[in-house]
N, C-alpha and C positions, 0 to 999 in steps of 0.2 A: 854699756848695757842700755836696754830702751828705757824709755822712762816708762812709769806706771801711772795712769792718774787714776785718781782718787774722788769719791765723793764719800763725805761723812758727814751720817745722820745719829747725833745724840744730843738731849734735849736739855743736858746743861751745858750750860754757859761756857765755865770754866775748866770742865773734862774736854769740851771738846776743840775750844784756845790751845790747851795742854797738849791734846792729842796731834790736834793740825801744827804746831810749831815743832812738835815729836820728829812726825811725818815728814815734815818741809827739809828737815835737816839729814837726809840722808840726800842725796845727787840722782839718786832712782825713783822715788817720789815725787810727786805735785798734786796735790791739791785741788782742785778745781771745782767745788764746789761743796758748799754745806748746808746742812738745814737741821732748826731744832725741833721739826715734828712731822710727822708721817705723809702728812699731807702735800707739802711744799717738800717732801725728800722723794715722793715717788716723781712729782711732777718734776725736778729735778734730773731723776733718775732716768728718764724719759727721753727730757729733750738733750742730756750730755753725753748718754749713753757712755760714763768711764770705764777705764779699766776692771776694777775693782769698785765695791759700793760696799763701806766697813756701817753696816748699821746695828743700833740697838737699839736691844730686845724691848727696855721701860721707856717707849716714846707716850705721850700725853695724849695724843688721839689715838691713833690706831696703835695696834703693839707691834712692833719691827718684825714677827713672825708673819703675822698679818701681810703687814708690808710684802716681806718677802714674796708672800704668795700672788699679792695682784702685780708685783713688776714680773714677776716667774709669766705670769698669765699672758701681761703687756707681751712680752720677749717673744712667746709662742706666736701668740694673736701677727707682732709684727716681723716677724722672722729676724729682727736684732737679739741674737743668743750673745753673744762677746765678752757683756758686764758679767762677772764671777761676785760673789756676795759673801761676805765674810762678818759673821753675827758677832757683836761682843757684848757683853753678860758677865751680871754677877751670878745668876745660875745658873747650879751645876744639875737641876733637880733632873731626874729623865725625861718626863713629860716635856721641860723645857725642850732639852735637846733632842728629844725622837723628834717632838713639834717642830721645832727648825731644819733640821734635815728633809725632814717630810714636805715642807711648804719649798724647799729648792736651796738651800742654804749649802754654799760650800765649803765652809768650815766653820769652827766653832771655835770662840776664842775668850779666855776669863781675861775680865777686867785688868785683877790684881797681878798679872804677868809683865814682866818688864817690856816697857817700848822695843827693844832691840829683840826681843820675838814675836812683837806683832809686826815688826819691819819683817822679819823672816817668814810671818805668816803670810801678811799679806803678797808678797815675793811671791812663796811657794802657791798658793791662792793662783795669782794669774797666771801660772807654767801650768795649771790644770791640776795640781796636786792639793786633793782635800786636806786640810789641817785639822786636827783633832787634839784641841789643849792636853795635856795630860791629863790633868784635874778630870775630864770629865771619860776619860779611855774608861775604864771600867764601868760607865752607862752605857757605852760601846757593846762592851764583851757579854753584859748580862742579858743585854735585848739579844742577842744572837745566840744563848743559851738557852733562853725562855722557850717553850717549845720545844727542844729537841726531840727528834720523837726516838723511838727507842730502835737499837742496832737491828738493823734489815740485813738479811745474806746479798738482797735486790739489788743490782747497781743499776736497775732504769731507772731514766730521765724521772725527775720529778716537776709535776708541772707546778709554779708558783703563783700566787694574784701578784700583778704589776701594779706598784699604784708610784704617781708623783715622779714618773720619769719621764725624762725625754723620750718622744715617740721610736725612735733610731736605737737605743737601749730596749724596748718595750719587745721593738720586733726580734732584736737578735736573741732576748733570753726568750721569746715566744716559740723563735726556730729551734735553738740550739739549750734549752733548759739544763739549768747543773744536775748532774747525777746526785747519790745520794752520797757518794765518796768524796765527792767535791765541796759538797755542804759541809762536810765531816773537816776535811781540809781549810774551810773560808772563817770556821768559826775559830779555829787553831791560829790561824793566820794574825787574826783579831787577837786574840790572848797572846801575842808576840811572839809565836814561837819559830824560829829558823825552816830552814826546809831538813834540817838534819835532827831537830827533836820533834818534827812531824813525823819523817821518817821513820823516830825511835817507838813513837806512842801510837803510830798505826800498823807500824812491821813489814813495812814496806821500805823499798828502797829510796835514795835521794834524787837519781835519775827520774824513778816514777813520780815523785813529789815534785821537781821543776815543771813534766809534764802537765799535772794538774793544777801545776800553778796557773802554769802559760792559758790552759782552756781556761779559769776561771777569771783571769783579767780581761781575756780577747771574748768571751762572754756578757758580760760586764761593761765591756768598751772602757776599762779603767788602765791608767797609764804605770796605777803602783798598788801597794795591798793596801793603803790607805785609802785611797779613791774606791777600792773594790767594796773595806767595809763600809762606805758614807755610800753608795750606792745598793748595798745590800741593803741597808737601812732603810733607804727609799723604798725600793721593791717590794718589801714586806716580807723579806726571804729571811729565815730562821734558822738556824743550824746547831 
């Protein structure tokens, strides 16, 4: 398996000793740079451009959401997109986690979770798969209920505000915008349900439910439903 490097920005001492000897100790990680504050982790962040960048959220200058947003900028500005960014936090509050999504963050990870699933997170992190702790999946579910608007017979396109996505995202929901049954399906998705008690709670078939799967990830540009909801979240799309 390739190796993954790693840079990691948290501003104590001994969480992050703990966390980099954690790290060191699987054969698919390394390391390669640390810092314990915002300032000397972006300029890190810059010139190592790693695999992954596991930063957090309570840094002493800037706040790692922050962070987030001027390396997201950096990336744009320098066409180096590659580093994937994986927040970790002891909050689970919403604001936290809409905030970090919003600023480009791809996945979200609590503190108190054992090493051997932030090995798995950060893993899944660089195959391109958003991770969403569990702790916080139901700030997930409830941002993407909020709004709902009420059942329409309508199944036109609904047009959305894009915000905080990659340009290449921006344009294909700009072409190709989720219908209103799709929105219906992405929030369902989000509350964990199968394609077979989608099926059952719209009355529709499971054939027609993979179909609407398949537009709402190839929509999205997302590789699984978990990358669709951390990208719906960017978007600003409600369901």
């Amino acid at each position: 398996m390739t190796e993954i490097s790693i840079v990691l920005i948290e501003d104590h001492d001994l969480t992050r000793m703990g966390l980099k000897a954690a790290l060191q100790s699987s054969s698919t990680l390394k390391v390669i740079g640390e810092a314990a504050n915002a300032t000397k982790g972006l300029k890190l962040l810059e010139t190592t451009k790693p695999d992954v960048a596991v930063i957090d959220i309570g840094l002493p200058d800037i706040d790692g959401i922050e962070l987030t947003r001027r390396f997201r900028q950096f990336q744009i500005e320098s066409g180096e997109t590659a580093t994937k960014i994986l927040v970790l936090t002891m909050d689970h509050t919403e604001d936290a986690v809409l905030a970090a999504f919003a600023a480009g963050a791809d996945s979200y990870y609590m503190k108190d979770t054992s090493i051997d699933k932030l090995t798995e997170a950060i893993q899944a992190t660089h195959s391109g798969n958003s991770w969403i702790d569990p702790a916080i999946a139901s700030v997930v579910l409830q941002k993407m209920r909020q709004g709902l608007p009420s059942k329409q017979v309508s199944d036109q396109p609904k047009t959305v505000k894009i915000e905080a996505l990659p340009t290449e995202y921006e344009q294909v929901l700009e072409t190709y915008p989720l219908t209103q049954r799709e929105l219906e399906i992405l929030e369902l998705i989000v509350g964990g349900c199968s394609n077979g008690q989608i099926a059952e709670k719209l009355y529709i078939t499971v054939g027609t439910v993979k179909t609407h799967v398949r537009n709402i990830l190839n929509k999205l540009c997302a590789d699984d439903r978990t990358q669709a909801a951390v990208r719906a979240l960017r978007s600003g799309l409600v369901a």
